[in-house]
Residue frames as qw, qx, qy, qz and C-alpha x, y, z in Angstrom:
[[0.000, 0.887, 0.463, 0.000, 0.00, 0.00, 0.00],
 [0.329, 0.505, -0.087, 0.793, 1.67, 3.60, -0.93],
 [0.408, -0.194, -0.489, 0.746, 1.91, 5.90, 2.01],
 [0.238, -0.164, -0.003, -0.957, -0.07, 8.40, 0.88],
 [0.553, -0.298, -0.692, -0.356, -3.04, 5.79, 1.40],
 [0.574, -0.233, -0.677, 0.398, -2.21, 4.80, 4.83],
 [0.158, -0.046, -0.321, 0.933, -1.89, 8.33, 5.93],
 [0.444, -0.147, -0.402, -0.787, -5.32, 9.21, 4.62],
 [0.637, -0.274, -0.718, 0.068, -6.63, 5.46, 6.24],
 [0.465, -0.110, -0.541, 0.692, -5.45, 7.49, 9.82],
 [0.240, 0.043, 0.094, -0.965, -7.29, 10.53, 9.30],
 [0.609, -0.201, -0.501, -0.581, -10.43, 8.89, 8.19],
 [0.439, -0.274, -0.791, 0.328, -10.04, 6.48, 11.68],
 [0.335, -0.214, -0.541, 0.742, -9.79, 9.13, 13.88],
 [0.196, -0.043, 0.113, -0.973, -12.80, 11.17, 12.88],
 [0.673, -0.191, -0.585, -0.411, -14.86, 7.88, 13.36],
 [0.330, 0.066, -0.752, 0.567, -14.17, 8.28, 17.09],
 [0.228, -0.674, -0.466, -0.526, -17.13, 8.58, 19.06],
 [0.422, 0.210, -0.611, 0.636, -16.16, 10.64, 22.24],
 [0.487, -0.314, 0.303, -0.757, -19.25, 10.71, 24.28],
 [0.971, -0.014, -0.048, -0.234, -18.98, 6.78, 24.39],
 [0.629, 0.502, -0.504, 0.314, -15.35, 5.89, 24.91],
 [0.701, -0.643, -0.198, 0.236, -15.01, 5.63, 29.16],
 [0.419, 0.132, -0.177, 0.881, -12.80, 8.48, 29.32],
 [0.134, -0.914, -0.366, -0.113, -14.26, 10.93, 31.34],
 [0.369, 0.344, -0.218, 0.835, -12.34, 14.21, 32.52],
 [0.498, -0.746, -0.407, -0.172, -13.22, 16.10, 35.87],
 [0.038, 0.642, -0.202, 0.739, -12.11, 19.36, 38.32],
 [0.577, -0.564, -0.574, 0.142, -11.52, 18.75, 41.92],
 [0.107, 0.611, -0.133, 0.773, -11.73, 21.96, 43.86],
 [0.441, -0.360, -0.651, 0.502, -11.10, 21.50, 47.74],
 [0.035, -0.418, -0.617, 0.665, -12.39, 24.46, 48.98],
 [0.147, 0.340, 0.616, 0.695, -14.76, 25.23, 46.93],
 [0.399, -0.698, -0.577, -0.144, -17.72, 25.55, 48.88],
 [0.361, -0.738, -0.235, 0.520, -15.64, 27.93, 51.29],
 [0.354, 0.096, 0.353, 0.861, -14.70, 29.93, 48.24],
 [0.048, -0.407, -0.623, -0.666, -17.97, 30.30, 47.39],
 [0.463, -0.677, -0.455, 0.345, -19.42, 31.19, 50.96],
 [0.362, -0.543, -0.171, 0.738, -16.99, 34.00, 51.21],
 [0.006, 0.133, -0.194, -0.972, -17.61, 35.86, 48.30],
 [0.327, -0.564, -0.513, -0.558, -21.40, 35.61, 48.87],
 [0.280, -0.326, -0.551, 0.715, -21.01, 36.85, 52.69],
 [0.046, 0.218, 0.232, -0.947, -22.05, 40.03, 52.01],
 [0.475, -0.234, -0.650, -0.545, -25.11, 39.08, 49.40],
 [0.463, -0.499, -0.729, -0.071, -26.44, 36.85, 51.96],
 [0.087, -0.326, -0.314, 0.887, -25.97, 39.57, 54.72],
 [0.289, 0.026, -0.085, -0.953, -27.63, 42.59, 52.63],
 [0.372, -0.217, -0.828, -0.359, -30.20, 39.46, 51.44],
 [0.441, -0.340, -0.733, 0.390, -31.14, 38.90, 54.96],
 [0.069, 0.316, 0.202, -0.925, -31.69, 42.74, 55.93],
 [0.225, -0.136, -0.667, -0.697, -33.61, 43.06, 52.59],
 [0.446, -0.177, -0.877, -0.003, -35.94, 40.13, 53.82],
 [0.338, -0.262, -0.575, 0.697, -36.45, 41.46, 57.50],
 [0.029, 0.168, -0.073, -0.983, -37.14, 44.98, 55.76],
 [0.378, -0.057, -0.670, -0.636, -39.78, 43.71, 53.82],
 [0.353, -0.428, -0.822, 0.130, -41.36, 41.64, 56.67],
 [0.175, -0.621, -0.575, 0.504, -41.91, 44.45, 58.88],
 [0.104, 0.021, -0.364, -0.925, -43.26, 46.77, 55.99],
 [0.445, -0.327, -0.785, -0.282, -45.85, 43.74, 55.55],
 [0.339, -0.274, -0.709, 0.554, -46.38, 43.90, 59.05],
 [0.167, -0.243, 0.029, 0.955, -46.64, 47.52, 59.10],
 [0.120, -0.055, -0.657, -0.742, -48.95, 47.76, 56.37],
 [0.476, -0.494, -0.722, -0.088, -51.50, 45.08, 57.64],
 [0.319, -0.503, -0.665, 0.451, -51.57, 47.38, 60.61],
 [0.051, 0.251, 0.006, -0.966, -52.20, 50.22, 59.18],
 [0.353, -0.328, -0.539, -0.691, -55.42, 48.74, 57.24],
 [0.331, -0.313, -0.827, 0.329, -56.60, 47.28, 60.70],
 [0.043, 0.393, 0.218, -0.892, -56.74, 50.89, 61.89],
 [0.238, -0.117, -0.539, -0.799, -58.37, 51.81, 58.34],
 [0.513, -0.314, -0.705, -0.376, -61.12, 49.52, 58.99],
 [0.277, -0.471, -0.629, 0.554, -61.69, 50.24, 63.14],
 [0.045, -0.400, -0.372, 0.836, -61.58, 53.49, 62.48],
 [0.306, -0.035, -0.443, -0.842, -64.39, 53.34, 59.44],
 [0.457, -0.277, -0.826, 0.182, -66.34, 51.01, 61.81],
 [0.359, -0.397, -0.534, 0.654, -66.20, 53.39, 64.07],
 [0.000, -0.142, 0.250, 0.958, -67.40, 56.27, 62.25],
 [0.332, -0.267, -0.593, -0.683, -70.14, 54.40, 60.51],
 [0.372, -0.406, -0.741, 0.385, -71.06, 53.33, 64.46],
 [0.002, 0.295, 0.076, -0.952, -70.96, 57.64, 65.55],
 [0.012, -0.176, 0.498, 0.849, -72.99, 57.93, 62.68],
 [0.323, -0.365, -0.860, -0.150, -75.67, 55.27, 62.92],
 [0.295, -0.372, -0.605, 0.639, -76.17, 56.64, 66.80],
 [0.071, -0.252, 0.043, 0.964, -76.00, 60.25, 65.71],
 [0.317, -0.060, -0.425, -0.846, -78.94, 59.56, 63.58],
 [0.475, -0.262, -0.840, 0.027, -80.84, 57.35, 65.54],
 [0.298, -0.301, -0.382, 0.822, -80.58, 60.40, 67.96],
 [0.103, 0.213, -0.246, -0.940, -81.84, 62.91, 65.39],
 [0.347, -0.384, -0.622, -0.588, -84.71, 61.71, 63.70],
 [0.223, -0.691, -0.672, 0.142, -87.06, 61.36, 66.79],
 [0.380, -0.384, -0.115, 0.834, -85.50, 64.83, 67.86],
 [0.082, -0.134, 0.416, 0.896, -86.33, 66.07, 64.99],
 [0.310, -0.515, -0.716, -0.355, -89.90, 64.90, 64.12],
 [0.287, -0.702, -0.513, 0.402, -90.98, 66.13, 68.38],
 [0.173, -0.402, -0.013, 0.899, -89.07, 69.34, 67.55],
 [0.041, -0.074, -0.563, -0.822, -91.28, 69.73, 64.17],
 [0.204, -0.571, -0.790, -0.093, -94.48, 68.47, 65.81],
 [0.357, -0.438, -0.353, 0.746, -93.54, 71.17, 68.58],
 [0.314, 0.134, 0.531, 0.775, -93.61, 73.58, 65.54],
 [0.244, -0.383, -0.606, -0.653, -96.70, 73.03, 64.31],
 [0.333, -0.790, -0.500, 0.126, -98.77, 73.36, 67.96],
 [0.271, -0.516, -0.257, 0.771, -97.32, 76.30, 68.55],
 [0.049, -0.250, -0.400, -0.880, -99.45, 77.96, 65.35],
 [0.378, 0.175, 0.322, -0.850, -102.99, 79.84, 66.87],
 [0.762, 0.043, 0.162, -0.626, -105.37, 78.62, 64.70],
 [0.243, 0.134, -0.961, 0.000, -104.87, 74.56, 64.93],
 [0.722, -0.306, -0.245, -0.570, -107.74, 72.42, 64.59],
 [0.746, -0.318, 0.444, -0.381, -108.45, 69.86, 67.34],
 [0.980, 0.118, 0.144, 0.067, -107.48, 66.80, 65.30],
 [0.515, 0.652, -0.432, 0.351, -104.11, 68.34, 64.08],
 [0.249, -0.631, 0.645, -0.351, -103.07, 68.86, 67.77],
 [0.939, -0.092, 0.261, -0.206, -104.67, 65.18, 68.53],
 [0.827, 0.559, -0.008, -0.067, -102.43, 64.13, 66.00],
 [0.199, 0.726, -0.451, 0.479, -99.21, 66.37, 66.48],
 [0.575, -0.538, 0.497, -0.366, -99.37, 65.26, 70.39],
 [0.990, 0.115, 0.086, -0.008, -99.55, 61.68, 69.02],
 [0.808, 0.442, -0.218, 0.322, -96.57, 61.49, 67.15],
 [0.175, 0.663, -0.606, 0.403, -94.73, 63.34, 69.93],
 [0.656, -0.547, 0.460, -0.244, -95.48, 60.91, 72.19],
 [0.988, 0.079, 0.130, -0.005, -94.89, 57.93, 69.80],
 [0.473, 0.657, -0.431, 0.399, -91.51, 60.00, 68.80],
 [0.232, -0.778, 0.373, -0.450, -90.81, 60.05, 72.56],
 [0.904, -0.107, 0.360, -0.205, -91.31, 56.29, 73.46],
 [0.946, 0.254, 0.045, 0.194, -89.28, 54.94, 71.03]]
């Protein structure tokens, strides 16, 4: 066989190699990795941690500030309820009060007018 053949034969082998199937494997041991990798996230996990904290007692913060929201619209709509609950009779006796105190009022108006202030007064 002429040399030029062979040499050719060599190249053609070697690109019929399949190298993800030969048991050769290749591989990086780095002893301290893990403490490499610790120290130069120290300060990440630090700020991380503050971050975190910060954020909780915003939440926190927050939720108590709607708590209040909502007592103190409760409370308002409570004042409010009362305040009218107060006013209407008040108001009806104080109108009835009004009207008897005109000169010429028939007998059945006053009958009437007296009614409602007592029925405003009772209740």
């Amino acid at each position: 066989m002429p040399a030029s053949f062979k040499k050719r034969n060599k190249n053609t082998k070697s690109y019929n190699i399949k190298w993800d199937r030969d048991g050769h494997y290749f591989g990086v041991y780095f002893p301290t990795k893990l403490t490499y990798i610790i120290n130069r996230m120290g300060i990440w996990m630090f700020s991380s941690s503050i971050i975190l904290i910060i954020i909780i007692f915003f939440a926190y913060t927050i939720n108590v500030i709607l708590k209040q929201k909502r007592l103190s619209e409760i409370k308002n709509d409570f004042i409010n309820n009362i305040t009218h609950e107060f006013k209407t009779p008040i108001s009806t006796i104080s109108l009835s009060a009004d009207v008897l105190l005109q000169p010429n009022l028939s007998p059945e108006r006053l009958k009437n007018y007296t009614k409602i202030i007592k029925d405003e007064n009772k209740s």
